[in-house]
C-alpha positions as semicolon CSV with decimal commas, in nm:
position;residue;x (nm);y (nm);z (nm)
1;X;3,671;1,941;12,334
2;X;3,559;2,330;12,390
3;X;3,826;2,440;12,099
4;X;3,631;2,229;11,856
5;X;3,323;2,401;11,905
6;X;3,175;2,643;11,648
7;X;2,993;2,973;11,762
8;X;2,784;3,196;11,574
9;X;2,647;3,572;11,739
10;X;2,276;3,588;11,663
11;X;2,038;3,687;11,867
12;X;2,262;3,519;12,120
13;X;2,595;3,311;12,090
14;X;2,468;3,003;11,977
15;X;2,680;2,709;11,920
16;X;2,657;2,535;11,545
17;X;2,712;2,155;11,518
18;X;2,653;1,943;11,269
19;X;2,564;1,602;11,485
20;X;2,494;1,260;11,321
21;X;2,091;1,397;11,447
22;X;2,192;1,734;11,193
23;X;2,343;1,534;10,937
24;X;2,037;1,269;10,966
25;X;1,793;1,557;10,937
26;X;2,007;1,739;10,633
27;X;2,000;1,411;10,481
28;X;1,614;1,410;10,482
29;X;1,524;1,746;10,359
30;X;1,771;1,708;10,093
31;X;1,833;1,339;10,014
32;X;2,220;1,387;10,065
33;X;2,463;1,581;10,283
34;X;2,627;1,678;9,936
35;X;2,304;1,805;9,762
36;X;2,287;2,050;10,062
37;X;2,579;2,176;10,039
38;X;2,589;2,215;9,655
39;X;2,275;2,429;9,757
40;X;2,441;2,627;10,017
41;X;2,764;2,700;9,794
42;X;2,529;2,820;9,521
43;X;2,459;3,093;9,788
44;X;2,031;2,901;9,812
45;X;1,891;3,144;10,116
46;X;1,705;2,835;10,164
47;X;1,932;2,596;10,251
48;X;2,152;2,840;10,443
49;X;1,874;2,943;10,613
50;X;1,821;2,525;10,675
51;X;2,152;2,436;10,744
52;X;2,170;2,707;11,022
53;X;1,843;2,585;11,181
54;X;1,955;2,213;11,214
55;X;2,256;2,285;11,319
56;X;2,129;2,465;11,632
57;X;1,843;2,270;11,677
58;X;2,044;2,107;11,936
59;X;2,059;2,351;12,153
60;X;1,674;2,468;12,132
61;X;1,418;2,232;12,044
62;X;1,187;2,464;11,970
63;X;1,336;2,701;11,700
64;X;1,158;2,699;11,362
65;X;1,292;2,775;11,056
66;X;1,136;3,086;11,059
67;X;1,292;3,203;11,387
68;X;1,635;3,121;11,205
69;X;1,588;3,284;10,929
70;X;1,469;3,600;11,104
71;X;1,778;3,627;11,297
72;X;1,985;3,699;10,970
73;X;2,005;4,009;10,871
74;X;2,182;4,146;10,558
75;X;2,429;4,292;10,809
76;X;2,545;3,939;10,966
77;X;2,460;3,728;10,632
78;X;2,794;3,738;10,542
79;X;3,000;3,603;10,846
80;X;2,703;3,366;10,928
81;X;2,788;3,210;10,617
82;X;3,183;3,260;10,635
83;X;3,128;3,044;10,962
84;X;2,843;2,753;10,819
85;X;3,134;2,735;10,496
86;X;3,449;2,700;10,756
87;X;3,259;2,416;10,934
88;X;3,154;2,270;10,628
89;X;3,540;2,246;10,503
90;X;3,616;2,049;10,790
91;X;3,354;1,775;10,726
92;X;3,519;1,665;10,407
């Protein structure tokens, strides 16, 4: 369903989703999906800047972490996260 899709403006609109390949590869940089997002609510630049790569990974195979993390900018950090938190609510 289109409604259930989450979009964040970057570079480009980009769609997030957390897949069972996202949560697979969460799982494996951080030994749980919990761990990670302990991280992320303890505001880690690291794993928001993770959790924002794998979940549009999907869409571009070829993004690196770095690419991700350059596309954050103090002036978007805010509703990037705002948008990585709402979808995070909805996993629980």
């Amino acid at each position: 369903m289109d409604d259930e899709k989450v979009y964040i403006e970057l570079d480009k609109k980009r769609e997030f989703c957390l897949d069972l390949n996202t949560l697979s590869e969460i799982e494996d940089a951080y030994g749980d999906f919990d761990t990670a997002v302990s991280a992320f609510q303890k505001k880690s630049a690291k794993a928001l800047r993770f959790l924002l790569y794998a979940g549009l990974k999907h869409e571009d195979d070829s993004l690196t972490l770095e690419q991700v993390g350059a596309m954050v900018k103090i002036f978007n950090l805010s509703k990037i996260t705002d948008k990585i938190a709402e979808v995070l609510k909805s996993q629980k």
